[in-house]
VOBA-1610 file (N, C-alpha, C; in pm, whole numbers, padded with zeros to 5 digits, always signed):
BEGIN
Unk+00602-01591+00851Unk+00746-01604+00861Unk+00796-01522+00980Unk+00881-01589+01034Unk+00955-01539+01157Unk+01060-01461+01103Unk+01030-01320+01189Unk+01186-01212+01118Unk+01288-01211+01210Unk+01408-01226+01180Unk+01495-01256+01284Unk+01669-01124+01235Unk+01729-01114+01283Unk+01834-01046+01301Unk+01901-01134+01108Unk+01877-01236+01128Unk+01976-01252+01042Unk+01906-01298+00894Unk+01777-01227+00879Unk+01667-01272+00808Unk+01747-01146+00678Unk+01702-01187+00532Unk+01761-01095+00423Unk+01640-00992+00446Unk+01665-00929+00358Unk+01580-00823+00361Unk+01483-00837+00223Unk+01526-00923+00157Unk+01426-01003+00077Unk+01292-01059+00110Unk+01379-01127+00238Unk+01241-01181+00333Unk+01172-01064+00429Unk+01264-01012+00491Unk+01141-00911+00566Unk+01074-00834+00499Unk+01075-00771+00316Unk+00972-00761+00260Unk+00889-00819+00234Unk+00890-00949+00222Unk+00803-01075+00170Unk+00721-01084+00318Unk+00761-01091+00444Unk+00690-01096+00560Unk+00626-00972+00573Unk+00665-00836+00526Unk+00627-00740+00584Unk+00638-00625+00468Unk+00492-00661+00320Unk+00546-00553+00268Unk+00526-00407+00279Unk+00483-00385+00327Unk+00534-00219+00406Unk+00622-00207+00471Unk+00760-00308+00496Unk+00869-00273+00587Unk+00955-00165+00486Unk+00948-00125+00395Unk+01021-00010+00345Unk+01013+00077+00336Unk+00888+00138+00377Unk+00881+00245+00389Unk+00802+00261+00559Unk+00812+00154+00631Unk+00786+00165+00787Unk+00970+00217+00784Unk+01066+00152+00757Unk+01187+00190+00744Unk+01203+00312+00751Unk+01188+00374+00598Unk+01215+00481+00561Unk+01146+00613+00688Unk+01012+00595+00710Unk+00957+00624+00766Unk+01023+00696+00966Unk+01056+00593+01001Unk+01128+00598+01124Unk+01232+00603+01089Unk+01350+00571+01040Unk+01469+00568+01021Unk+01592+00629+00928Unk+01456+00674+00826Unk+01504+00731+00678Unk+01626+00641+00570Unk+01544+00475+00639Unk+01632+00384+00549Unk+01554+00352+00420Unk+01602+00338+00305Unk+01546+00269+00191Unk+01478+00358+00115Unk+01471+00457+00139Unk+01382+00551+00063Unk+01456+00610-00089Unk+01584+00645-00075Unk+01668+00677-00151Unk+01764+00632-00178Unk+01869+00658-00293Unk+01993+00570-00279Unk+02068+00581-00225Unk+02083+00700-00095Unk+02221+00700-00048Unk+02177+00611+00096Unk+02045+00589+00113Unk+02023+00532+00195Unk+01929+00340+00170Unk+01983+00342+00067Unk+01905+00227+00014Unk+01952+00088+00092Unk+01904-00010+00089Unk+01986-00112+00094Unk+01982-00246-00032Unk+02024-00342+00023Unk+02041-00472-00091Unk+01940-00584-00033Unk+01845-00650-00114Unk+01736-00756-00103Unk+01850-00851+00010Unk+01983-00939-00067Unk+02021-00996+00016Unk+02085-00962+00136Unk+02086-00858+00194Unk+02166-00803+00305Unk+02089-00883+00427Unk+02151-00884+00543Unk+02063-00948+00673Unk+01987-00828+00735Unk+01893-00792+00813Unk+01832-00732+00884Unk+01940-00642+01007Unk+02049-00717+01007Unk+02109-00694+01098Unk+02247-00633+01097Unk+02284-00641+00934Unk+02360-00557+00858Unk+02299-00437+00811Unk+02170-00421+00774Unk+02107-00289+00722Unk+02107-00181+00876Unk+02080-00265+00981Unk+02094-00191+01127Unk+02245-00127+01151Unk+02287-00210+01142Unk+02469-00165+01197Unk+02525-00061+01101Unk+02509-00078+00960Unk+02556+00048+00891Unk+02476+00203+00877Unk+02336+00166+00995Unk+02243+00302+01014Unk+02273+00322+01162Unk+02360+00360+01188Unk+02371+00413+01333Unk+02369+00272+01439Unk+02394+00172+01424Unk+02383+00028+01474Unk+02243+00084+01567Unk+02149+00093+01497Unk+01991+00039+01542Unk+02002-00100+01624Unk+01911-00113+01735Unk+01907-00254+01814Unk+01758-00300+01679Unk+01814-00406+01689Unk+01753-00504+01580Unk+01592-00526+01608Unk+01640-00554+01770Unk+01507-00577+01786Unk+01357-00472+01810Unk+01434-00384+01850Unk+01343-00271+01840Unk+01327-00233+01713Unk+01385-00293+01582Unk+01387-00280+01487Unk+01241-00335+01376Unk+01255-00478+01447Unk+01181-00573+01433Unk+01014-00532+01485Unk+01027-00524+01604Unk+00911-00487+01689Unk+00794-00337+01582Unk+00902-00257+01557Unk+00856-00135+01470Unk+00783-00201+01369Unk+00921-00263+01273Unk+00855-00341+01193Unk+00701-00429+01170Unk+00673-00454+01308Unk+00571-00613+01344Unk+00452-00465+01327Unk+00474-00342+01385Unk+00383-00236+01453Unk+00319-00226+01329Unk+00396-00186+01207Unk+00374-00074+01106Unk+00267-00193+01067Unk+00363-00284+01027Unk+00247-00446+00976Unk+00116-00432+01004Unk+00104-00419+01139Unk-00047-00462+01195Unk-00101-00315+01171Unk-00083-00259+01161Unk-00131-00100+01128Unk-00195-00083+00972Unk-00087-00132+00895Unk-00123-00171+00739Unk-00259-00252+00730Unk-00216-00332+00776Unk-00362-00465+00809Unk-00458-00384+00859Unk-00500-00323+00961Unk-00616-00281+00947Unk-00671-00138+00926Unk-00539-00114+00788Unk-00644-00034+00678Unk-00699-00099+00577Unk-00656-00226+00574Unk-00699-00322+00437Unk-00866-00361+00446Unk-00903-00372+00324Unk-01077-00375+00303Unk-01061-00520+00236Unk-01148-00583+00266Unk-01162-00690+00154Unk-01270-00665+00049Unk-01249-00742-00069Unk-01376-00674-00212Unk-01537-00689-00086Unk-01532-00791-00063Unk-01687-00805+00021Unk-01736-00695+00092Unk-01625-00645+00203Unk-01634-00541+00283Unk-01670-00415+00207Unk-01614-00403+00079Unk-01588-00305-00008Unk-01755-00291-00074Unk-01799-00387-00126Unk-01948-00397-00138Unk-02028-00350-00040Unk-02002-00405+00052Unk-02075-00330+00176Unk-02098-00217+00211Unk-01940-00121+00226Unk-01948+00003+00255Unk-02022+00057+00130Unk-01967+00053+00015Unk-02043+00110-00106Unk-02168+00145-00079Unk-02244-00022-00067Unk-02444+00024-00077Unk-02499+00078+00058Unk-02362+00127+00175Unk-02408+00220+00302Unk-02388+00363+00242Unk-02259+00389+00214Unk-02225+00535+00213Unk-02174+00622+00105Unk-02276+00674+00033Unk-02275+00717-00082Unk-02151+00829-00108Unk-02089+00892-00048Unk-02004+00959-00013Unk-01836+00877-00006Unk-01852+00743-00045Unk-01729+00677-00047Unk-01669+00723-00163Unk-01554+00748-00165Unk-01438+00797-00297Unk-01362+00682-00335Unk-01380+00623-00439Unk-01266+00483-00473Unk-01151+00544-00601Unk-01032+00521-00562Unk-00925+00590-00616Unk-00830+00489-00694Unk-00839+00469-00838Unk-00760+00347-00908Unk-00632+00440-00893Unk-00485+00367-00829Unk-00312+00437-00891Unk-00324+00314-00948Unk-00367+00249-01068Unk-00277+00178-01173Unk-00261+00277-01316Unk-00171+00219-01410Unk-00177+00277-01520Unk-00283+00333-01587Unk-00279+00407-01683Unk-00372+00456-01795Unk-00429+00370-01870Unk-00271+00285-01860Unk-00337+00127-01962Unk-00423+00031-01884Unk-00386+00007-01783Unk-00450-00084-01678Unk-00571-00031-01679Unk-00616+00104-01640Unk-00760+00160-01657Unk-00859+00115-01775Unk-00791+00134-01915Unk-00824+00162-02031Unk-00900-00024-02042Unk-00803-00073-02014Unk-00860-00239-01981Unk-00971-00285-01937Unk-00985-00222-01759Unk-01051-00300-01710Unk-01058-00189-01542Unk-01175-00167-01516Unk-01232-00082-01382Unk-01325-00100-01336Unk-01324-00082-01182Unk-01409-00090-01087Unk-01497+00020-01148Unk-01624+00018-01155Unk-01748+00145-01146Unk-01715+00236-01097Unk-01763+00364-01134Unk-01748+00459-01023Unk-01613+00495-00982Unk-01499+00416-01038Unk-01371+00470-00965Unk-01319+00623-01019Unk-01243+00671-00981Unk-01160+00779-00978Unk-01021+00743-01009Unk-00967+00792-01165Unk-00811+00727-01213Unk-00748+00847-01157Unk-00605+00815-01066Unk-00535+00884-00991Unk-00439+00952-01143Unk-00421+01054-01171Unk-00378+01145-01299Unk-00330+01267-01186Unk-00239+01334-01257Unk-00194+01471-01203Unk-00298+01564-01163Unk-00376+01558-01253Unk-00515+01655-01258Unk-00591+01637-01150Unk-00594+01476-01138Unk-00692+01417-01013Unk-00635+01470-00906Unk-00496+01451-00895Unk-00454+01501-00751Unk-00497+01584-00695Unk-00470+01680-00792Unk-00484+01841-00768Unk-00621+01876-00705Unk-00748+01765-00768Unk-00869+01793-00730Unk-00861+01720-00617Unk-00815+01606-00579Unk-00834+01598-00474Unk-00775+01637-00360Unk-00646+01705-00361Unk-00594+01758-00255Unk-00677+01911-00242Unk-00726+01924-00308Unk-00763+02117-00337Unk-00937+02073-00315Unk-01005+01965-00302Unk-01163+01987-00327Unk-01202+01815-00236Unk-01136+01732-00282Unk-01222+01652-00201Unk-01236+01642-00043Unk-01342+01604+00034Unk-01335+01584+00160Unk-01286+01521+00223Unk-01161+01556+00319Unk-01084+01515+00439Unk-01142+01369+00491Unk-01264+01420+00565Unk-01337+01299+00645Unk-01401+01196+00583Unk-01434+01206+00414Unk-01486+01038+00369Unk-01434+00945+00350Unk-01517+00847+00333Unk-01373+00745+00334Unk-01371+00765+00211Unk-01218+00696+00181Unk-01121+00696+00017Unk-01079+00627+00037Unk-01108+00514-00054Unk-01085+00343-00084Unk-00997+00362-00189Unk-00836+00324-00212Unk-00760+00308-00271Unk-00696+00171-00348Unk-00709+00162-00464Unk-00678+00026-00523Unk-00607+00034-00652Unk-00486-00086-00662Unk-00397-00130-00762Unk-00457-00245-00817Unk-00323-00252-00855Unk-00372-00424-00935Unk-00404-00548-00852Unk-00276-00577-00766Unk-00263-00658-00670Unk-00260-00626-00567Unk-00261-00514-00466Unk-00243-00463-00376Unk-00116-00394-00258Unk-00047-00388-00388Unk+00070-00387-00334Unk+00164-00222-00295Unk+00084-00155-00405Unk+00126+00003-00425Unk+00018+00075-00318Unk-00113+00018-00301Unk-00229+00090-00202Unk-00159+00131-00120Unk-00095+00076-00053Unk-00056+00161+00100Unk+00032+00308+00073Unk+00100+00291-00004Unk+00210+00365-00035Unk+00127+00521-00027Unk+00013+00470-00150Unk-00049+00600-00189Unk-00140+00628-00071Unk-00220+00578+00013Unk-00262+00601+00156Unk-00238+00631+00240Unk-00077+00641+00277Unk+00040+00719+00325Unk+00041+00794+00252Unk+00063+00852+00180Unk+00066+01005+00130Unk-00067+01077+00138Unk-00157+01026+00161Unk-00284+01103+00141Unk-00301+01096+00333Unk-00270+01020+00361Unk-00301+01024+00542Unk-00200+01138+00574Unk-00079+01179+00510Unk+00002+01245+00534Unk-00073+01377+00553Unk-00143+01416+00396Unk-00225+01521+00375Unk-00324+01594+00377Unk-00380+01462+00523Unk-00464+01488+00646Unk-00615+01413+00628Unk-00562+01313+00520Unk-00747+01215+00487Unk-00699+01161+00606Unk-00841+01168+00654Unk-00878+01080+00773Unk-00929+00938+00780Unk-00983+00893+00695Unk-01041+00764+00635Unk-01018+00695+00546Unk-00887+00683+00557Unk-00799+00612+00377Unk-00815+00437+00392Unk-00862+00387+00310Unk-00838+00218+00335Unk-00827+00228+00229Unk-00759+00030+00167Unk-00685-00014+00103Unk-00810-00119+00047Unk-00772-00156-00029Unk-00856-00280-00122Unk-00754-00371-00130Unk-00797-00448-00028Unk-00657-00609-00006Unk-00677-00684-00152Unk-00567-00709-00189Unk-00570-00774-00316Unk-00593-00687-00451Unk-00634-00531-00432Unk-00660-00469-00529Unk-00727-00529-00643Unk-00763-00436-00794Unk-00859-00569-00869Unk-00878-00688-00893Unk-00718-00726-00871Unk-00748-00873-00923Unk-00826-00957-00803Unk-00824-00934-00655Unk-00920-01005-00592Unk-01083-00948-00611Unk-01056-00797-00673Unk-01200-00771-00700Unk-01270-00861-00812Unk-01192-00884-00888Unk-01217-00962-01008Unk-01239-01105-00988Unk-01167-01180-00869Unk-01194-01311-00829Unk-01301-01290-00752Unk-01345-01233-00654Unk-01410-01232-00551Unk-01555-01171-00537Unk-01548-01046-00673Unk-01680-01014-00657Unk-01757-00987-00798Unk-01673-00935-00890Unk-01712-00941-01052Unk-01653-01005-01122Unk-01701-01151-01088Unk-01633-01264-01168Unk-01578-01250-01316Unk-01699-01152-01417Unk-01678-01163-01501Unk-01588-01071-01577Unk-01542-01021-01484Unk-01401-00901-01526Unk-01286-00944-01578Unk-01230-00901-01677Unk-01122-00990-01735Unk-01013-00970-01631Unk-00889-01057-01597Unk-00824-01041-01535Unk-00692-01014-01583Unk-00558-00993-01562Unk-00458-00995-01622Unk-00346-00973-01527Unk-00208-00999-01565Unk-00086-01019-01525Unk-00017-00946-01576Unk+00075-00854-01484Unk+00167-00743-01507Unk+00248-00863-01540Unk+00388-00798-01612Unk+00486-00868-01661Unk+00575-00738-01584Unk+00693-00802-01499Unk+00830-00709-01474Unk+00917-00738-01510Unk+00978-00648-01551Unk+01140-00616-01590Unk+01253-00653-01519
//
């Protein structure tokens, strides 16, 4: 999808979901409520009431953060791969307790308060740390915060379990969040 000045912001999430916090990020839009905006607003209304931002340099950021996201993303295959190279890989589930309790990758690590702590206080900076949700949609979020806190090797699991579940352990039960 083409993002344009007068595109909602419905759609430039749907084109670009990390544009909210590439936003927030450069601009300190969307992060909070005094700076939030509305799904249907245009691209070009969320600009003008932040200091009238030029759109297009707006856009361009936007396209940046995108392609940046993209290649932290792993696919399950790739993910097999690195595994039977480098024993030293860290795989990090942020879904629920319940989501865990269900259904997990081997070997993963459930992201808990406790976990944090160990891993900001003990795990190693330089391995890689493979991060995965359900669908893939929260990974980045939490990969940004950990790149923040100086991991050097954070990737994403595109599609999170459920493409692990299509793609490489067929026989994993699968399931569907329900939202509110």
């Amino acid at each position: 999808m083409n993002i344009t000045a007068v595109s909602s912001m419905a759609d430039v999430l749907g084109a670009y979901p990390g544009a909210q916090r590439a936003l927030f990020k450069r601009y300190h839009i969307g992060g909070c409520s005094s700076c939030a905006f509305k799904l249907e607003e245009t691209l070009a209304e969320v600009c003008a009431r932040n200091g009238n931002l030029n759109v297009a340099e707006v856009i361009t950021g936007l396209r940046t953060a995108h392609e940046e996201d993209e290649q932290m993303m792993i696919s399950p295959r790739e993910l097999v791969e690195l595994r039977d190279k480098d024993s030293s890989l860290k795989l990090l589930d942020i879904r629920t307790h319940e989501e865990w309790e269900a259904v997990r990758i081997e070997d993963a690590t459930r992201m808990s308060q406790e976990t944090m702590k160990d891993i900001l206080g003990h795990w190693p900076r330089e391995s890689l740390l493979v991060i995965y949700d359900h669908a893939g949609k929260s990974a980045l979020d939490a990969a940004a915060f950990f790149m923040g806190h100086s991991f050097k090797n954070v990737r994403c699991l595109r599609g999170g379990i459920d493409a692990w579940a299509r793609e490489v352990d067929t026989k994993m039960p699968r399931y569907r969040l329900e939202h509110s």
